[in-house]
KEMI-774966 format. One line per 4 residues: number of its first residue (from 1); their letters; for each residue x, y, z of C-alpha. Coordinates in steps of 0.05 Angstrom, whole numbers. Each point is the difference from the previous one (the first is absolute). Example, Ala and Ser with C-alpha at 12.3 -4.5 7.8 and 13.67 -1.06 7.14 Angstrom:
<pamis>
1) as) 246/-90/156 | 27/69/-13
</pamis>
This chain:
<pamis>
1) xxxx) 187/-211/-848 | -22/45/55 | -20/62/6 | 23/56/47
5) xxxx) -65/1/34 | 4/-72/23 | 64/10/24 | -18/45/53
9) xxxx) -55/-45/16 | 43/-54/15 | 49/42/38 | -44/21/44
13) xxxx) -24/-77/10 | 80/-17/14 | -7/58/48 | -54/-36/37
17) xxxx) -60/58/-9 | -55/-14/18 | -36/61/-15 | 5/75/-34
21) xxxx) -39/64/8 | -6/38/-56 | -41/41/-57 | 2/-17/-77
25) xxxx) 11/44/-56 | 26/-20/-82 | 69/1/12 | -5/-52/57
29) xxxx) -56/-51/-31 | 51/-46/-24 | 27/0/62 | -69/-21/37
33) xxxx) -24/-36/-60 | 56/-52/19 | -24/7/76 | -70/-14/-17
37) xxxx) 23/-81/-19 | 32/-16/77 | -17/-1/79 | 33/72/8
41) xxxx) -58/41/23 | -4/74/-24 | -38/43/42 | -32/61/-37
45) xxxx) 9/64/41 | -32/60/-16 | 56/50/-10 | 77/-25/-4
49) xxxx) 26/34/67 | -49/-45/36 | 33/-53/-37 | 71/15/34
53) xxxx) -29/16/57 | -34/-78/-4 | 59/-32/-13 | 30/46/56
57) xxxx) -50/-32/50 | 18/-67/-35 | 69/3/1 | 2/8/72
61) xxxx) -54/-44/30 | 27/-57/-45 | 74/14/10 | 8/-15/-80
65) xxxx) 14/53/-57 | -65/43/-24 | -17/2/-67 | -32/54/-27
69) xxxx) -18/16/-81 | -17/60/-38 | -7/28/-73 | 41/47/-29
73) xxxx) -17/84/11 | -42/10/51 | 0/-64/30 | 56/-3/3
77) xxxx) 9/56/31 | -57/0/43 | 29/-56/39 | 65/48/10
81) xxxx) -28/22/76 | -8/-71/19 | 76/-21/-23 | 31/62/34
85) xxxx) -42/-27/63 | 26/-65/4 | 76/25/-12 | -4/43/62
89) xxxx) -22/-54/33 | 43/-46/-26 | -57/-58/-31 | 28/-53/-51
93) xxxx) -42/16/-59 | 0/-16/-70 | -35/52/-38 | -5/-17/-78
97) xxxx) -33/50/-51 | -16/-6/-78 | 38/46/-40 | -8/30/-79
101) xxxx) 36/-43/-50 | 78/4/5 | 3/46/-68 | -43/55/25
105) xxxx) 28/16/60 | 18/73/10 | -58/16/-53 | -57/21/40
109) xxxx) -39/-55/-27 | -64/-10/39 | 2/-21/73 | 73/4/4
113) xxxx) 42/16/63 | 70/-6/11 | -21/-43/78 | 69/-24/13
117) xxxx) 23/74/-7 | -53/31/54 | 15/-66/46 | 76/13/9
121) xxxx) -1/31/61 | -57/-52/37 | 34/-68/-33 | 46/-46/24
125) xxxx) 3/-20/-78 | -28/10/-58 | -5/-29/-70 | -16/15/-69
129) xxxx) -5/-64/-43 | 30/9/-72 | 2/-77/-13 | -45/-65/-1
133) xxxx) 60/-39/26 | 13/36/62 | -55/-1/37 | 9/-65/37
137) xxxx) 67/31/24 | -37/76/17 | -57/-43/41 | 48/-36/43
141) xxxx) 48/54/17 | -67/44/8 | -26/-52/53 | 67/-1/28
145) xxxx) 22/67/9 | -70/17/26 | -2/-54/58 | 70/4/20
149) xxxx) 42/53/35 | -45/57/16 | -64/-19/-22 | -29/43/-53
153) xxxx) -42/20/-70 | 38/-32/-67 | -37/23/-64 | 2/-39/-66
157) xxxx) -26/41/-64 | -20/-45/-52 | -13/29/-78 | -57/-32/-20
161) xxxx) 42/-26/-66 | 44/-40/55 | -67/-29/28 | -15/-17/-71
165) xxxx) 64/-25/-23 | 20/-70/3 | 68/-47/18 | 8/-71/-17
169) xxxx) 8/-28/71 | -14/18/78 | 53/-9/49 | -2/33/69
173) xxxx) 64/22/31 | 12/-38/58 | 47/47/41 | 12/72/-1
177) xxxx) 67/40/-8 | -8/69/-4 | 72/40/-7 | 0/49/65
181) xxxx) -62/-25/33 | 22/-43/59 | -43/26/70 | 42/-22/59
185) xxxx) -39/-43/38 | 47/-20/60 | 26/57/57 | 67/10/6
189) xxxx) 29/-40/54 | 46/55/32 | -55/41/-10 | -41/-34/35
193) xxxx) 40/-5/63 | 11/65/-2 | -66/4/11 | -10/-34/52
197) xxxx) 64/21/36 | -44/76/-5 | -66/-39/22 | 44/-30/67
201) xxxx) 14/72/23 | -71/33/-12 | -44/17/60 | -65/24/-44
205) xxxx) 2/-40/-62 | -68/-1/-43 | -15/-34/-72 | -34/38/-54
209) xxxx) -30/-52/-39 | -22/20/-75 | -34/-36/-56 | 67/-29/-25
213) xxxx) -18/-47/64 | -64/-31/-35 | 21/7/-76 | 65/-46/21
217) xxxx) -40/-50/55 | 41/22/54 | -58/6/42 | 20/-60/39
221) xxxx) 68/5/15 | -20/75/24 | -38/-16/43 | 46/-48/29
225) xxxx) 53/42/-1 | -46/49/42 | -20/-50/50 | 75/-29/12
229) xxxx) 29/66/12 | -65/47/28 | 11/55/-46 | -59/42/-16
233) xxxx) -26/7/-61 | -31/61/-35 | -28/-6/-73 | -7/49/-69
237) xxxx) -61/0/-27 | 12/-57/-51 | 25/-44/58 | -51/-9/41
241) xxxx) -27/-71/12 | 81/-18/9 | -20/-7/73 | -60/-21/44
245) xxxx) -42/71/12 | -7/-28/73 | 72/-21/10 | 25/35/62
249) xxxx) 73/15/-52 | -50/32/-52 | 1/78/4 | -40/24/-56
253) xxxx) 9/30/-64 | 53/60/-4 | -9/62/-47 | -34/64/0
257) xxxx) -62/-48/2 | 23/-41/45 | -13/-1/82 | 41/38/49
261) xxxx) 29/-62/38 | 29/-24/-64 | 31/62/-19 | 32/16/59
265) xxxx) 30/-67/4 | 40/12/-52 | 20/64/17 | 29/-23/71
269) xxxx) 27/-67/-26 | 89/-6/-5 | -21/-47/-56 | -38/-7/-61
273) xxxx) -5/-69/-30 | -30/19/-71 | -33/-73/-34 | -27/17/-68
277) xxxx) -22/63/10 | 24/68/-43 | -30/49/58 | -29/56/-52
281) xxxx) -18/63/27 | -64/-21/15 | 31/-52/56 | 51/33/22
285) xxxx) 1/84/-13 | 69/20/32 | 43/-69/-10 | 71/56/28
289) xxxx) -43/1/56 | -1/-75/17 | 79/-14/-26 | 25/58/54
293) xxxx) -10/-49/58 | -11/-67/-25 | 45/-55/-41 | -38/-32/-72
297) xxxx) -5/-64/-22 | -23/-3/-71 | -26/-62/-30 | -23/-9/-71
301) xxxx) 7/-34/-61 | -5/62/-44 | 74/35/14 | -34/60/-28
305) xxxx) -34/14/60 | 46/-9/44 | 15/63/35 | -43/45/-52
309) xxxx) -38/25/51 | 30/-9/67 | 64/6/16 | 29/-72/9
313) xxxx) 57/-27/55 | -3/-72/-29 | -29/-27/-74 | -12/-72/-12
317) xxxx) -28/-11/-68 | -31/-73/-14 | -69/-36/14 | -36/18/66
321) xxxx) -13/-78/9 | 82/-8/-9 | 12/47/34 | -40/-8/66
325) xxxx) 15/-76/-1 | 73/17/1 | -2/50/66 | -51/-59/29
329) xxxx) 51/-46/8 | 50/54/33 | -41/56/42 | 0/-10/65
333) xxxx) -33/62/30 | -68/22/42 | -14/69/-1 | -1/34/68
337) xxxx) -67/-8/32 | 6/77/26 | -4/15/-81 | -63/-37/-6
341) xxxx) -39/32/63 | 16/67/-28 | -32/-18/-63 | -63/-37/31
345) xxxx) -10/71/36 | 6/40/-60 | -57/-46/-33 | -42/17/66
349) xxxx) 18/62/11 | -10/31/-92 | -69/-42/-1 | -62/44/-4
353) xxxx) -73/-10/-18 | -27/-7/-65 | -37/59/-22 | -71/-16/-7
357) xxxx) -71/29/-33 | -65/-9/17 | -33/-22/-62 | 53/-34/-28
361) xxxx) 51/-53/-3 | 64/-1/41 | 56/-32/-57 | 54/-23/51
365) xxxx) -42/-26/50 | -39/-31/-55 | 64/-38/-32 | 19/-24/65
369) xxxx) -70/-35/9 | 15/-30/-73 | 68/-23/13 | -25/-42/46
373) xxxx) -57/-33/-43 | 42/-15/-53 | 26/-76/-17 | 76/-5/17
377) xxxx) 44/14/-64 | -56/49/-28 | 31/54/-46 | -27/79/10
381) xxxx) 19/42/-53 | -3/80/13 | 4/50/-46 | 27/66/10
385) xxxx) -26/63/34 | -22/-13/75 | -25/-62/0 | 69/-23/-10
389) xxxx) 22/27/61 | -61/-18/35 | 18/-79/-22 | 75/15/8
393) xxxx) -14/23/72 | -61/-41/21 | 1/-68/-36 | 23/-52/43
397) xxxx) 45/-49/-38 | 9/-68/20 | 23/-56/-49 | -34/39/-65
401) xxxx) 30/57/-48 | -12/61/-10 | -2/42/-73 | 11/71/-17
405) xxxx) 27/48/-54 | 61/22/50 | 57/27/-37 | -51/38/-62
409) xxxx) -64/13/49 | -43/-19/-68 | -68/10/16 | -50/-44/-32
413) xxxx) 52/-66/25 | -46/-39/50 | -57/-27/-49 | 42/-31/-62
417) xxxx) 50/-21/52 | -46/-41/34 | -26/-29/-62 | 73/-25/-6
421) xxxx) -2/-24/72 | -65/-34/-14 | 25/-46/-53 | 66/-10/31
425) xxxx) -32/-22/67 | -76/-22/-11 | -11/-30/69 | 24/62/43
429) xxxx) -41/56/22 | 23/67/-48 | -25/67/26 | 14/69/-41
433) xxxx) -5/59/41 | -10/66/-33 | -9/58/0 | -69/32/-46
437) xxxx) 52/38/-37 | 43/-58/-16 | -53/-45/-16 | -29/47/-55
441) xxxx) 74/-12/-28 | -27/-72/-16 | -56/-15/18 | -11/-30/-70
445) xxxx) 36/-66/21 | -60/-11/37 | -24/-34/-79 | 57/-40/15
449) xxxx) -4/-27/64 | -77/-13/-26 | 20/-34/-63 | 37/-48/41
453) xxxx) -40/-16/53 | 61/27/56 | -17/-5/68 | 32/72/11
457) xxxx) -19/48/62 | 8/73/-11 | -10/51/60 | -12/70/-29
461) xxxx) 24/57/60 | -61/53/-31 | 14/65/28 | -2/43/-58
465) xxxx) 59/26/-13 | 66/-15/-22 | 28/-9/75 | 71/8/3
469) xxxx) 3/60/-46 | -65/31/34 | 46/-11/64 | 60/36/-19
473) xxxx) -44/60/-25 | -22/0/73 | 61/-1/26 | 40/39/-49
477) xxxx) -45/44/-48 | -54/28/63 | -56/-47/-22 | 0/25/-82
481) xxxx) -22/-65/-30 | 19/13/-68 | -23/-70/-48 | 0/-38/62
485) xxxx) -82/-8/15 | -34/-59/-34 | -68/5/24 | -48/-54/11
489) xxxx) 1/-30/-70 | -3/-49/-22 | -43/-55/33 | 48/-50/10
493) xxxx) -51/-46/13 | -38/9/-64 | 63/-12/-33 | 16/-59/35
497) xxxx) -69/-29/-11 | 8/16/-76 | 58/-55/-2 | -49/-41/42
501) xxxx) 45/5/64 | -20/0/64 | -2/63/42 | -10/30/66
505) xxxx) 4/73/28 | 23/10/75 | -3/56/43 | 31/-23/55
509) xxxx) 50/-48/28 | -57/-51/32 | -31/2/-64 | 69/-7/-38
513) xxxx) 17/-54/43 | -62/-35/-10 | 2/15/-81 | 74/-27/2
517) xxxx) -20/-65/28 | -54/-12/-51 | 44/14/-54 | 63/-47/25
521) xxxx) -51/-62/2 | -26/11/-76 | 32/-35/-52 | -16/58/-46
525) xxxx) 30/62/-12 | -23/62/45 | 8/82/1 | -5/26/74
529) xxxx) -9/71/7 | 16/35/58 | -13/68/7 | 49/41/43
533) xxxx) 8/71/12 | 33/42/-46 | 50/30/66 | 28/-72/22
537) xxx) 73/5/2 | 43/-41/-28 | 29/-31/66
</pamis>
């Protein structure tokens, strides 16, 4: 006989984990009692949306499904934020959570919460088990469903009787066959050439690159395709690192964040080559604007998105990689080189000094220096407020990734992310940027990274306030900075030292640049401080 809470053990094993992030509670004990016995490591967090957020960072450092685990009630629930992040930015995630025993559901009982209920909306799937027997078949469609297709969240809700409850024998399916869930992978051919037949008769083509482009490895064949034909390439937020920062075909980021160059290429552009990317608001604010004068090309593996937000002239639904290797072996197209001098004087012509403060450190100038120190293939994770624009805008990305709460803006992202990073990737250089209001959102991972001895950097952009809100109410609200002003507490660096970390406070960029170099060569984990004015803008 076996019980239900050995089961899961072993489908995670057939699943080839490695590792989960999670936080005990009753309802889940048989569940990591059962862990306890095998090489599956279980890294405590110390609150469940850092646990997501962990196997977030995990998930796409490691190219492999996250695993994250919770209790029933509030952790459960707690570890909602971090599920709803990683479906908007489409991460493979398996996200399981004890649950009350089966005959008390819909009692009230204590710590009960109907989870698969409040994840609907942020779930590519979700699962409440009602019998021993079917868990080997929930695990593997869970795996499945969240890896393939658009990546995304699954959730598996397991009663605490199931864990408990035992079957005679353990047999894992070996395929899946899921009635109405079959993602086209493979472009339409006609499609396709009617792509390209568009693409032949374009005189300002560009290629909006999103994070579709990295979740599906298409980074490659991208960048061929870019090279081959010598379209330019502008990115969303969640695709930069697609191409080279200092490739003469990479524009910038687009967006209301963005930089001017990018934006206005395209605006004048007669075509739109959209590559895994659903251009939000936040990347594109008037898409009518864009489709009045130029031709789309939609590519995506998600149908859904497809034309949701812009306007499109041709879809072609399948796998980016598919896709691009298909129009490889048929484009035969440069892009005009009078296209490409207009944009290179648009980049000259938008740039403009970074503004700078006596006193304190200059963030954009400062991540340039760091981009450069870095090992190739490091990973920077930034959170959200302005020092993800300022890493957005001022990291220079080579051969390495780069992390970020893009499609939820979660604040408190960067730390537990990098955790996941960490153990995904323990030779690489991992840097969290943050802001000193988003790393007060978890800070307390800082036990974590301490309890296991992770060589993780963390660059704290101190200006004491909550900067892209404090921003706005300059911009918008005459300067009333209603709940916006966080003052100089806490010490960051008493905090730090508390865990036993390593710390540093900077007031400038010489002495940030100095700090930063320090820090890179330790093989222990480090908080750098760097204090910046309160007024830097965001770009």
């Amino acid at each position: 006989m076996i019980s239900g809470a050995e089961i899961m053990v072993k489908c995670l094993q057939e699943e080839g984990v490695s590792i989960v992030f999670g936080y005990p509670g009753a309802v889940i004990c048989p569940f990591f009692d059962k862990l306890y016995d095998t090489d599956i490591k279980a890294v405590l967090v110390r609150q469940e949306q850092n646990a997501a957020h962990a196997a977030s960072g995990y998930a796409r450092a490691a190219s492999k499904v996250g695993v994250c685990v919770a209790t029933s009630g509030p952790g459960a629930l707690n570890m909602i934020t971090g599920i709803a992040t990683a479906y908007m930015d489409s991460i493979p995630m398996v996200a399981i959570t004890g649950q009350v025993k089966s005959d008390v559901l819909g009692r009230d009982v204590f710590q009960e919460a109907d989870i698969t209920g409040a994840c609907e909306s942020f779930v590519k799937h979700s699962y409440l088990v009602k019998d021993t027997a079917d868990l080997p078949r929930v695990f593997k469609e869970a795996f499945h469903i969240a890896a393939t297709g658009r990546p995304g969240p699954v959730l598996i809700d397991v009663p605490v009787d199931i864990q408990q409850g035992e079957i005679e024998e353990f047999v894992y399916p070996e395929k899946v066959n899921i009635i109405g869930y079959k993602p086209s992978v493979q472009g339409h051919p006609m499609q396709i050439k009617r792509a390209l037949e568009v693409l032949a008769n374009s005189k300002r083509p560009v290629i909006c690159v999103g994070g579709g482009v990295l979740t599906s490895g298409a980074k490659p064949k991208l960048r061929e395709f870019a090279q081959l034909t010598n379209i330019p390439v502008v990115s969303t937020m969640m695709g930069i690192g697609v191409m080279p920062s200092d490739s003469p075909l990479y524009v910038g980021m687009i967006g209301s964040h963005g930089i001017k160059a990018a934006n206005k290429t395209i605006h004048e552009s007669d075509l739109v080559i959209l590559c895994g990317a659903r251009v939000g608001d936040r990347a594109v604010a008037s898409p009518d604007q864009v489709v009045q004068h130029a031709n789309v090309i939609h590519i995506d593996i998600d149908p859904a998105e497809i034309g949701k937000n812009m306007k499109t002239t041709i879809p072609i639904v399948g796998d980016l990689k598919n896709v691009l290797a298909q129009m490889l072996k048929d484009v035969s197209y440069t892009a005009p080189r009078e296209w490409l001098d207009s944009i290179a004087r648009w980049k000259d012509d938008f740039a403009k000094p970074y503004t700078k403060f006596d006193g304190f450190v200059e963030p954009q100038g400062f991540l340039e220096k760091l981009s450069s120190q870095l090992k190739p293939k490091a990973i920077l994770i930034a959170d959200v407020g302005q020092n993800q624009i300022w890493c957005a805008n001022s990291y220079k990305m080579s051969d390495g990734r780069f992390f970020t709460s893009g499609g939820m803006g979660t604040m408190g992202y960067s730390v537990p992310a990098a955790v996941g990073a960490k153990f995904a990737r323990p030779t690489r250089d991992v840097v969290a940027v943050c802001g000193d209001g988003s790393f007060q959102m978890s800070l307390n991972e800082l036990a974590t990274i301490a309890q296991n001895h992770l060589n993780v950097k963390i660059i704290v952009m101190r200006n004491t306030v909550l900067g892209m809100v404090h921003e706005l109410q300059d911009i918008h609200y005459n300067s009333r900075y209603a709940v916006t002003e966080l003052e100089d507490v806490p010490d960051f660096m008493k905090i730090a030292d508390a865990y036993g970390i390593e710390t540093a406070f900077v007031s400038s960029n010489e002495e940030a640049e100095e700090c930063s170099r320090k820090m890179l060569k330790s093989d222990k984990p480090f908080v750098l401080v760097c204090n910046v004015h309160p007024r830097t803008p965001s770009k």
